[in-house]
C-alpha positions in Angstrom: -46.9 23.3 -51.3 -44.5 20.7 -52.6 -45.0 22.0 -56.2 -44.1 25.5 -55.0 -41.3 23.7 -53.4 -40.1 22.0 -56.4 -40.0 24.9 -57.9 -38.1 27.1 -55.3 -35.2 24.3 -55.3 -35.2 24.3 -59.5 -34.3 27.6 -59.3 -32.0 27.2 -56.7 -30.2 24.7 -58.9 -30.1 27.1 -61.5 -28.9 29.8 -59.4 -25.8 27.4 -58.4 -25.0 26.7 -62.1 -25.2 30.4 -62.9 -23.0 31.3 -59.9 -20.4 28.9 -60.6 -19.9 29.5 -64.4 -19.8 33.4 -63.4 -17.8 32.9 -60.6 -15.3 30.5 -61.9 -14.8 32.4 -65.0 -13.8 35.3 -63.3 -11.2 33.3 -61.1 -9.6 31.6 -64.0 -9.4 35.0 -65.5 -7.8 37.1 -62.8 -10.8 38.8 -62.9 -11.0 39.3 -66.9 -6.7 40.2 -67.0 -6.6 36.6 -68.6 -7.7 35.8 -72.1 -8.7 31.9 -72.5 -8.6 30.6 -76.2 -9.1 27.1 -77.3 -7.0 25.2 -79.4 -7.7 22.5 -81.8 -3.9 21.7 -83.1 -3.8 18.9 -86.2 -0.4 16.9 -86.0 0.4 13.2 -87.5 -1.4 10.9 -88.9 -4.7 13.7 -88.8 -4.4 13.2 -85.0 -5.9 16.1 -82.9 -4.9 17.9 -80.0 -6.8 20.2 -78.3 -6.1 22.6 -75.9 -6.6 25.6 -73.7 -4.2 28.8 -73.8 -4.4 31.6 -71.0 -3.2 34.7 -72.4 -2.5 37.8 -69.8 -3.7 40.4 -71.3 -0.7 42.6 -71.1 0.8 40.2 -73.9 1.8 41.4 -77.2 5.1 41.7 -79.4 6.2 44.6 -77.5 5.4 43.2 -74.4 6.6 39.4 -74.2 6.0 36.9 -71.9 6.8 33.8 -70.2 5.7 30.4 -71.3 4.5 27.5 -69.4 3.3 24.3 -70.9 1.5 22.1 -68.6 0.5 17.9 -69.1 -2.2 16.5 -67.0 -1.2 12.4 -66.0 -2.7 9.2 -67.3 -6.5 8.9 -67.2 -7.3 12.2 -67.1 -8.0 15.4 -69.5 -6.4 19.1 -69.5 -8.8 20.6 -66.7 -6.6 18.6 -63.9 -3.9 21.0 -64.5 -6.6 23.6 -63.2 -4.8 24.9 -60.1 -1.4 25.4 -61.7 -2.9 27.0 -64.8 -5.1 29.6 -62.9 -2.1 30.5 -60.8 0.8 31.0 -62.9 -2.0 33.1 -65.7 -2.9 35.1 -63.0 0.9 36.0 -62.3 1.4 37.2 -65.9 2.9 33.5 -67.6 1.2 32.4 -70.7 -0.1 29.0 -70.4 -1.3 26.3 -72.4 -2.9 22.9 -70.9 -3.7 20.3 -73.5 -5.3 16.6 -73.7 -2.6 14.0 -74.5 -3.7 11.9 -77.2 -6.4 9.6 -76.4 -7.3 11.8 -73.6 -9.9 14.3 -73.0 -11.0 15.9 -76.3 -8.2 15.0 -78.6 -7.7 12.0 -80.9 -7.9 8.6 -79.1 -6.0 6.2 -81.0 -3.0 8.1 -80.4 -2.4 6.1 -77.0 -3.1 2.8 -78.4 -1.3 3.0 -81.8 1.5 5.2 -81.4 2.8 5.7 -77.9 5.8 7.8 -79.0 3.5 10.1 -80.9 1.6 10.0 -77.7 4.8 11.6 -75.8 5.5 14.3 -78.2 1.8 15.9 -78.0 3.7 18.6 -75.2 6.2 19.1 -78.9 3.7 19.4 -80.7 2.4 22.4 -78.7 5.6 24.4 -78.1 6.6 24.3 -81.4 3.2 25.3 -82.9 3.1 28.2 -80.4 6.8 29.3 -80.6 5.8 29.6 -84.6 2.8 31.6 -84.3 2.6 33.5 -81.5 4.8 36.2 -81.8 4.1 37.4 -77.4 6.4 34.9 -76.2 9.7 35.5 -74.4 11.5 32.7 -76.2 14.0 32.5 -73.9 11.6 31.9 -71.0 10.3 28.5 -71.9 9.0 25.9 -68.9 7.2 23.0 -69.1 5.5 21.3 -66.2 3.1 18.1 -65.6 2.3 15.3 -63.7 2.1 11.8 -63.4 2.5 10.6 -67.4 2.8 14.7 -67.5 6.0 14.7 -66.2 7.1 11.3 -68.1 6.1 13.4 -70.8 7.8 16.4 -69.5 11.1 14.3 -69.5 10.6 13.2 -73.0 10.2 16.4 -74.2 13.3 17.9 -72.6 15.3 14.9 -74.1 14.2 16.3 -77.3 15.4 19.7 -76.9 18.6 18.7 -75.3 19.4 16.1 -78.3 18.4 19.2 -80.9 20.7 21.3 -78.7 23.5 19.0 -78.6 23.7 18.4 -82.3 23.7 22.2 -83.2 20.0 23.4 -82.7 18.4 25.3 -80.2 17.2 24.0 -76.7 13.5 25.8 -76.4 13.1 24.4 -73.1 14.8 26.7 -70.1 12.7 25.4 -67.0 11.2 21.6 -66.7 9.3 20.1 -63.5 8.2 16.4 -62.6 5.4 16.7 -60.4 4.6 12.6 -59.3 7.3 11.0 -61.2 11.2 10.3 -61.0 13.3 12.3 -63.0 16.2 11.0 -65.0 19.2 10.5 -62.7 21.8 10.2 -65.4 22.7 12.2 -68.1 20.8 11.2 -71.6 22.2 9.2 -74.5 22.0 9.6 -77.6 22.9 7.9 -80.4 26.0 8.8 -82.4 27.4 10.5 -79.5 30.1 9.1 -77.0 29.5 11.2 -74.4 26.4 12.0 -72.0 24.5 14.6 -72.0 23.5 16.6 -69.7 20.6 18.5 -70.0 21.4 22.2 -69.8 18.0 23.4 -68.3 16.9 24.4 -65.0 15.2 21.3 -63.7 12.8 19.9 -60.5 11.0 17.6 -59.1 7.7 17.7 -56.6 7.5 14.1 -54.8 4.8 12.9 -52.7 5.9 11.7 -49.5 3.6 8.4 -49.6 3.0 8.2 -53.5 2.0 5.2 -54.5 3.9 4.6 -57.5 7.3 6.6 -57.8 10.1 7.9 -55.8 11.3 4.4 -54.6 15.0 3.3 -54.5 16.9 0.0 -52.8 18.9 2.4 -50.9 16.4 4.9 -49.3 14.6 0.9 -48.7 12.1 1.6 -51.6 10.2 4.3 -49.7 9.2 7.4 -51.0 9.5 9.2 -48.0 13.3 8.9 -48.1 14.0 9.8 -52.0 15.9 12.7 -50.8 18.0 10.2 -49.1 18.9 7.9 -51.8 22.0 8.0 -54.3 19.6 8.5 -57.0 18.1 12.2 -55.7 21.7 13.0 -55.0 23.1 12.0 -58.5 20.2 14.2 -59.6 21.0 17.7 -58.0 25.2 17.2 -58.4 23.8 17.3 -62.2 24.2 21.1 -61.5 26.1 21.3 -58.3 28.7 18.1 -58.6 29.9 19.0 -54.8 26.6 18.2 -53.6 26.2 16.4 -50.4 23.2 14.1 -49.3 20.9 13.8 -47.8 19.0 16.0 -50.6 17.6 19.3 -49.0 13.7 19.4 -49.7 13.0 22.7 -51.8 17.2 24.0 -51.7 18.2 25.0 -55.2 21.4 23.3 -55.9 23.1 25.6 -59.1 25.9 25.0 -61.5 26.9 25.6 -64.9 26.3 23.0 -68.5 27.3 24.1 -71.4 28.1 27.6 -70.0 24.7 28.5 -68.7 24.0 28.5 -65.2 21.3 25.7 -64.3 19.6 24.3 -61.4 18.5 21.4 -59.8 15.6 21.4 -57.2 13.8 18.6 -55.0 10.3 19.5 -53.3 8.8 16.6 -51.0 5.3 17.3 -49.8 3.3 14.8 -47.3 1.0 14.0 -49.9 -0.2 10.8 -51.6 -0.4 10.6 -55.6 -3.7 12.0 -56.5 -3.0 15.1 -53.7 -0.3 16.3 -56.4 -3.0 18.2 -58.8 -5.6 19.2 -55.4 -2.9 20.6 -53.0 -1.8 24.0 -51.6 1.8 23.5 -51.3 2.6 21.9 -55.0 0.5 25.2 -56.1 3.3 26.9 -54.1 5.8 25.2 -55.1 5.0 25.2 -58.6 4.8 28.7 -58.6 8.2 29.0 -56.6 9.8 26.8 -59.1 8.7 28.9 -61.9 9.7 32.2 -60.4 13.2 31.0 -59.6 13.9 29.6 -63.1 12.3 32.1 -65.6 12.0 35.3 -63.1 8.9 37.7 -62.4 7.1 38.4 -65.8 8.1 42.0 -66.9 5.0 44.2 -65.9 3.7 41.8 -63.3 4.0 42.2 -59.4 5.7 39.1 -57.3 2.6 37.5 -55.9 3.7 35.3 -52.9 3.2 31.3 -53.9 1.3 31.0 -50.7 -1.3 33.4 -52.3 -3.9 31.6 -54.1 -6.8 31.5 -55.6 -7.3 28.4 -57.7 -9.6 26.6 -54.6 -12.2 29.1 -55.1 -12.5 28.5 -58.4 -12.8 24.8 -57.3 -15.3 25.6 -55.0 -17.2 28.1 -57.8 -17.1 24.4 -60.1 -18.5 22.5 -57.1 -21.1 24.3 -56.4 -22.0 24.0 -60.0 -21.5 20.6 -60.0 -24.3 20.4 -56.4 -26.0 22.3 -58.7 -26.4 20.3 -61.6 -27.1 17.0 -59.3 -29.5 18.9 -57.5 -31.6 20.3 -60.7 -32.4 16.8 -61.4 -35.7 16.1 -59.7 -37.3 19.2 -59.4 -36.5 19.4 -63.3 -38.3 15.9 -63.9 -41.2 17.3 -61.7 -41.6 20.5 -63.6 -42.1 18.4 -66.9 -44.3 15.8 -64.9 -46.5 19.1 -64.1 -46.1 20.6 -67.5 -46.2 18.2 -70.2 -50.0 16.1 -69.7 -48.1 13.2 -71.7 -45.4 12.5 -68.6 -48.1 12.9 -66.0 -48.6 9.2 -66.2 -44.7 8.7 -64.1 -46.4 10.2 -61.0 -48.1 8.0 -58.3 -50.9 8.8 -55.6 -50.4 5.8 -54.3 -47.9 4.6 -51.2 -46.3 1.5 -52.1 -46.0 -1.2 -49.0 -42.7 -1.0 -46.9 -41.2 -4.1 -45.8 -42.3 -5.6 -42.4 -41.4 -4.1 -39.5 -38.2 -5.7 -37.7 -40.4 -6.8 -34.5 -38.6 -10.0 -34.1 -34.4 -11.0 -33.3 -35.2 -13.4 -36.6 -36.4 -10.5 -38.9 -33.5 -8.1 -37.3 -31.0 -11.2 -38.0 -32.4 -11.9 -41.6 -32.3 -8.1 -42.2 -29.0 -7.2 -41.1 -27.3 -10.4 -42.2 -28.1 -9.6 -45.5 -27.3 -5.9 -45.1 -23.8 -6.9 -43.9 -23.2 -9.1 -46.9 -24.3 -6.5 -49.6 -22.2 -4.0 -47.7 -19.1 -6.6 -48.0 -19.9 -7.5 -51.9 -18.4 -3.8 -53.9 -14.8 -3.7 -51.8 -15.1 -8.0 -51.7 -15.1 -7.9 -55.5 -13.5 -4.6 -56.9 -10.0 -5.8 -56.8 -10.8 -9.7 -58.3 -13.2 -8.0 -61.1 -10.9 -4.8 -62.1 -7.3 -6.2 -61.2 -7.3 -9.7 -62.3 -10.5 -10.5 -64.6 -11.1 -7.5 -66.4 -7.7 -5.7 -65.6 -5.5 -9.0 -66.4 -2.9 -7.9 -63.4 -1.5 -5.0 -66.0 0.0 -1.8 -64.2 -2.8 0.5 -65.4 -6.0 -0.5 -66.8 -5.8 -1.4 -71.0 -8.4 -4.3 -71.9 -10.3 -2.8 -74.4 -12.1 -3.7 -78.1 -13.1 -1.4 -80.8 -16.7 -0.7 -78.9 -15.5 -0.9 -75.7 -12.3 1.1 -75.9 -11.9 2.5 -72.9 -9.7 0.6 -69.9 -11.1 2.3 -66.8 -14.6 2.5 -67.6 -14.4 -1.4 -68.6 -13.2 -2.5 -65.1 -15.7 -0.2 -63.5 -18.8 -1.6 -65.8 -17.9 -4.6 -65.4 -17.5 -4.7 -61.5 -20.6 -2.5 -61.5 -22.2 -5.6 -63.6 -21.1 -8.4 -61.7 -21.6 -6.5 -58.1 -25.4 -5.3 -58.9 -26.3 -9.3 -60.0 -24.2 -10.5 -56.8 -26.5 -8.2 -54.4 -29.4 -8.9 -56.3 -29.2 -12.4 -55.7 -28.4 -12.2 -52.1 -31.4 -10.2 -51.9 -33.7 -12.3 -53.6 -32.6 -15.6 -52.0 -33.3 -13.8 -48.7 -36.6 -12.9 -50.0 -37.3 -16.6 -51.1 -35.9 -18.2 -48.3 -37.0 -15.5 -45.0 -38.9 -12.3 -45.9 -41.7 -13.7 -47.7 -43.1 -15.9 -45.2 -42.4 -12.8 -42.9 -44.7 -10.9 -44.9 -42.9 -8.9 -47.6 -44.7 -7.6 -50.6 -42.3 -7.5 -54.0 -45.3 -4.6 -54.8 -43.4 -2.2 -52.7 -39.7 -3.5 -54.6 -41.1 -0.8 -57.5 -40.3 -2.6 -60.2 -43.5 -3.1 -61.6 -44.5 -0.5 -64.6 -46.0 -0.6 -67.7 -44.4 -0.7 -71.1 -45.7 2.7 -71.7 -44.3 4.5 -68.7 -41.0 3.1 -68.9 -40.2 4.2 -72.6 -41.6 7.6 -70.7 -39.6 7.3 -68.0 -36.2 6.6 -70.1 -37.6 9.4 -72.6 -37.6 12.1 -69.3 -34.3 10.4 -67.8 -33.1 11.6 -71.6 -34.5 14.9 -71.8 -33.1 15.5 -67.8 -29.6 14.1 -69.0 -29.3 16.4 -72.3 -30.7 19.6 -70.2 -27.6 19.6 -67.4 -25.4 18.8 -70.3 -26.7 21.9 -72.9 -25.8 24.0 -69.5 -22.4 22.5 -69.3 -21.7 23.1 -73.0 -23.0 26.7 -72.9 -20.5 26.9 -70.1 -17.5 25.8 -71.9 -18.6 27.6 -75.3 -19.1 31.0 -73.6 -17.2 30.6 -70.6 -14.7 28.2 -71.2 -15.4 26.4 -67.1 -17.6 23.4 -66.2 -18.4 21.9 -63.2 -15.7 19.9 -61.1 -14.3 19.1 -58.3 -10.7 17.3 -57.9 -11.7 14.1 -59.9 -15.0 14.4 -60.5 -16.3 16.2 -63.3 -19.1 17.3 -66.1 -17.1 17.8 -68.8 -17.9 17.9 -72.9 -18.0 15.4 -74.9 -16.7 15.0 -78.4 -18.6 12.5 -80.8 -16.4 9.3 -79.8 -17.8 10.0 -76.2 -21.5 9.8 -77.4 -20.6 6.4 -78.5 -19.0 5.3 -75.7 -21.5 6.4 -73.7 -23.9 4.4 -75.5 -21.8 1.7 -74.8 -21.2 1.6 -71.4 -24.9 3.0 -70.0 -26.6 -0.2 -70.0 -23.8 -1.4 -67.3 -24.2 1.9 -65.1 -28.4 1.9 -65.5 -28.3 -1.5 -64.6 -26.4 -0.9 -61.1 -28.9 1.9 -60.2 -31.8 -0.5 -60.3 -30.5 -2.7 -58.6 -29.6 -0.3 -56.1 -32.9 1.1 -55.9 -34.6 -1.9 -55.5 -32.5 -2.0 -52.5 -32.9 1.2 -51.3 -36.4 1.3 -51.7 -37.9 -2.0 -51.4 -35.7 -3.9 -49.3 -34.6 -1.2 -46.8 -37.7 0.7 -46.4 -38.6 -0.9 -44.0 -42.0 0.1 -41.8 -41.7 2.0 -39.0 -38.3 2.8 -39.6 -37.7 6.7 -40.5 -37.1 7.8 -44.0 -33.9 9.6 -43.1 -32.8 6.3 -41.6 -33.5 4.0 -44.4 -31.8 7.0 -46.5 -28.8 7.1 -44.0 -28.4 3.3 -43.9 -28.5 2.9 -47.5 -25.8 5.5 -48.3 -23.6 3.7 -45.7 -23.9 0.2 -47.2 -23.4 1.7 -50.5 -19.5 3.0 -49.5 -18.8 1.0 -46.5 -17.4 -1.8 -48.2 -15.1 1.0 -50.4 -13.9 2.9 -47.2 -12.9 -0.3 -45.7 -10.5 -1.2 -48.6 -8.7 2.1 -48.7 -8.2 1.6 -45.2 -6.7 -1.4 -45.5 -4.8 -0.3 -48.4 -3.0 2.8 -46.6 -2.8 1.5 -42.8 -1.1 -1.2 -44.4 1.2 1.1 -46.7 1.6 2.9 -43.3 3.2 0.4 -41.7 5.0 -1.6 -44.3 5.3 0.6 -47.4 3.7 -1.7 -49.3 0.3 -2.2 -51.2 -2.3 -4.9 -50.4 -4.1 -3.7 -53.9 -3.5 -2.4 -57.8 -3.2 1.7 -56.6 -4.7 2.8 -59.7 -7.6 0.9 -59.2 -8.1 2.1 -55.5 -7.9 5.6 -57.1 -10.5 4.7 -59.6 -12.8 4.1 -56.5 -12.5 7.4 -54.8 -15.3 9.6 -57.0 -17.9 7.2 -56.0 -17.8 7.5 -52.3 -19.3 10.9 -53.4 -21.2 9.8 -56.2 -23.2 6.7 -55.3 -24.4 8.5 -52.0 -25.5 11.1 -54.3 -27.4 8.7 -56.6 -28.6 7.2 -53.4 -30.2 10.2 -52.3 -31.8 11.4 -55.4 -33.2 8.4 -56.7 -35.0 8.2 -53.3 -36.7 11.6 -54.2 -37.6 10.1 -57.3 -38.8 7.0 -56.1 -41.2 8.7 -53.3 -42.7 10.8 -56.3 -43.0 8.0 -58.9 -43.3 4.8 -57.0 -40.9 3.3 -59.5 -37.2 2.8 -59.7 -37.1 3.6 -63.4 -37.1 7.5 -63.6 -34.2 8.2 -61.1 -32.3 4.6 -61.9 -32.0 6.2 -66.1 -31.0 9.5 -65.1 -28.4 8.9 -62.6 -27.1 6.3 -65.1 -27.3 8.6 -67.7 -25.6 11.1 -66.2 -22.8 9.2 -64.4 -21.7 7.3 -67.6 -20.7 10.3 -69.3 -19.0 11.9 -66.3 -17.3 8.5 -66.2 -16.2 8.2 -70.2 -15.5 11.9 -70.3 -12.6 11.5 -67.2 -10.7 8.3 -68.8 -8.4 7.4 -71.4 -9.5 5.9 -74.6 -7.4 3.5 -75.8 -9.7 2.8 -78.8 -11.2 4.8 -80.7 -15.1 4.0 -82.4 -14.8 6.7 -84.8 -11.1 7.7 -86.6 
């Protein structure tokens, strides 16, 4: 019965995957009206870029259309422009997402070594696609992104004004700043006397509590009151110089530069940061922005921005992504059954719980030490990623040659120092209380031969490449994966393979741990499995809900920030993901009566959805 009901959830898992990857590709595609093509775009130095291009179908040198270029922010790759790509394609605008430079799957040095040439990747992109693709209203030209997107964004418009200003041609007709100020004074440039002011249709999408932007000493540094400040107001009488503040949220202040009418616009939305690329009203107000400045695409109905469609293809990659978690086990257990030489892994036997809390000093020993592992991740995220690891800098940089990737070393490294912190807090317990209470370190299952753990990191292997072959026969044939917000299964280019091989050791060693504690120290007997299941997943994000608490009750009240935000928003995947790991390593453990098996492949697995997400600042191979 449990092999037939192995087998029932593998090809349940299977059936998710297939459903998403069908499902999502017919979203992204308005239901095949969108052609997606890839782009791998050489530029300086042998740099890379690569990209994504959704085509309407409709396009063609008779029938030209609109162009949107969209930038995904710091940290991130091409597929967190997902909502605004799927619904300005569907609405008949060519539009082409791309990985900054040492981002995603284009060359990493680019960030480290050359942050101008960074900044002009969005350049790079018009310019190629201006010159070769012949379907493209040239006069219709926007460019959107957020975060670094929209620093980008305003680095790219400087360039076209300047080439405008001294005789050329300004490609860019529409820009928009989603998460990041805009410039509130006219650019210089050099050799000329006068300021420029850029003659292009122009907005901005703030979040009402972002953590970084939108803050000026007039509007008392809060971003709730941009529209109040001098700053927002200097912005729209760019266009309209009899402008009167406050700012109106979403009005469309017009004017003329140069002779051509323009417009400035100021959306604020109650969002926070990371809501700016996952949010219903910046799809809407993208879409607005871009219907306002460049018009309805010739052939193409008016689809209200309120009409959307990009959350179902988020939910289509989610499921995938339940999918891909959940095939797994029963995947592990159908090669346990079918290959003799991995039979070994299983166990008939039931390894000893830990005694039974029958006494106020075993409750005390057992939940003291619960508390204080619950405490130790949020205790010693900010001190390990901020200050040791993260040396106080605005956004995380430390990196070397082999370990060249800023995020993923603070998150090792607290992974590191936290797993050897709850491990010894366990085992002094152990020492001091549990064994003389009767605890057995057989039931910890630890204990393996050196044969069946090269079998179990050989399986955790095979596992770990068989979800990844799906997600690359998914990109190659359907150009989706499996997401959701900011987590992801993503490809990998050869730099990632190396990283990965890096940084697994750090992420293998934290499951373990972890399921030594799961399984040895909070199995305990007479206690139900779905408790000791249940309590684990709560101690293992506890500690991580507490500090965002604290970190926006007190940015509720004062406007202010008790920690580093980007290293707050580096912890929000893993109150999804650890609880996950928690889960399924229990399956494993139960089946094996080790923590080896599930420990490798949810390391594995998570250190490539974690190197595949970040910026490398380094590069192992040029």
């Amino acid at each position: 019965m449990k092999k037939t009901s192995r087998r029932i959830w593998l090809w349940v898992a299977i059936a998710c995957m297939l459903v998403s990857i069908v499902g999502s590709s017919l979203v992204q595609t308005a239901g095949g009206d969108v052609e997606i093509r890839k782009l791998n775009l050489v530029i300086a130095n042998d740099d890379t870029l690569y990209a994504q291009i959704y085509i309407p179908k409709d396009a063609s040198v008779d029938h030209k259309l609109p162009l949107v270029v969209l930038q995904h922010g710091s940290q991130h790759n091409l597929q967190m422009q997902d909502m605004n790509m799927v619904e300005l394609a569907r609405r008949g605008f060519i539009v082409i997402s791309g990985d900054a430079l040492g981002h995603g799957s284009s060359t990493p040095r680019g960030l480290a070594d050359s942050p101008a040439l960074n900044f002009a990747n969005m350049i790079y992109l018009i310019d190629t696609c201006t010159a070769n693709m012949d379907c493209i209203d040239m006069d219709k030209i926007g460019i959107a992104g957020h975060s670094m997107g929209a620093a980008i964004v305003v680095s790219t418009l400087q360039h076209y004004v300047e080439l405008g200003a001294r005789g050329g041609v300004n490609k860019i007709a529409a820009a928009l700043e989603i998460g990041y100020d805009p410039s509130y004074v006219p650019f210089t440039f050099e050799g000329m006397d006068e300021p420029v002011y850029a003659d292009s249709h122009w907005g901005v999408i703030a979040g009402k509590y972002d953590e970084y932007f939108f803050r000026q000493p007039d509007a008392g540094n809060d971003p709730a009151r941009i529209l109040e400040s001098q700053a927002a107001l200097d912005f729209v009488r760019q266009a309209d110089p009899e402008a009167q503040g406050p700012v109106e949220d979403g009005k469309y202040y017009y004017g003329e530069i140069n002779g051509k009418e323009v417009s400035r616009v100021y959306y604020q939305n109650p969002e926070i940061h990371p809501q700016n690329v996952f949010s219903r009203q910046t799809a809407a107000d993208v879409v607005e922005f871009f219907y306002n400045t460049l018009g309805v695409p010739e052939g193409h109905e008016y689809i209200a921005p309120t009409n959307q469609i990009w959350l179902i293809k988020q939910l289509f990659n989610l499921l995938g992504l339940v999918g891909a978690i959940l095939f797994l086990f029963p995947f592990a257990c159908w090669i346990m059954d079918s290959v003799p030489y991995f039979s070994s892994l299983r166990t008939t036997e039931t390894l000893p719980e830990a005694p039974a809390l029958d006494s106020t000093k075993k409750k005390l020993v057992f939940w003291g030490g619960y508390l204080i592992n619950l405490i130790i991740p949020a205790a010693l995220a900010m001190p390990v990623m901020h200050y040791l690891v993260g040396k106080q800098s605005f956004a995380p940089a430390t990196v070397t040659k082999w370990f060249g990737e800023g995020s993923t070393n603070e998150i090792a490294a607290w992974a590191l120092v936290c797993g050897v912190c709850i491990l010894g807090v366990f085992l002094l317990s152990y020492f001091l209380f549990s064994k003389k209470y009767g605890m057995n370190t057989d039931g910890w299952g630890y204990k393996t031969s050196w044969s069946n753990l090269w079998k179990s990191l050989l399986l955790a292997f095979i596992s770990f490449l068989t979800v990844y072959a799906i997600v690359f026969v998914a990109d190659f044939f359907f150009t989706t994966d499996f997401r959701f917000w900011l987590i992801a299964m993503r490809t990998f280019n050869a730099n990632k393979v190396m990283y990965w091989l890096a940084y697994v050791p750090a992420f293998m060693m934290f499951y373990l741990v972890n399921s030594i504690m799961v399984n040895g120290g909070n199995r305990v007997k007479g206690m139900p499995d779905w408790v000791v299941t249940l309590i684990s997943c709560i101690a293992n994000i506890f500690g991580i809900i507490i500090l965002l608490v604290i970190q926006y009750a007190v940015y509720a009240k004062t406007g202010t920030f008790v920690f580093n935000a980007m290293r707050t928003h580096n912890l929000f995947p893993f109150l999804v993901l650890v609880p996950a790991a928690t889960i399924v390593t229990r399956h494993y453990f139960k089946e094996t009566g080790s923590i080896y098996l599930g420990s490798f492949t949810i390391g594995m697995l998570y250190t490539m959805m974690q190197v595949t997400q970040v910026a490398m600042n380094t590069g192992v191979i040029n």
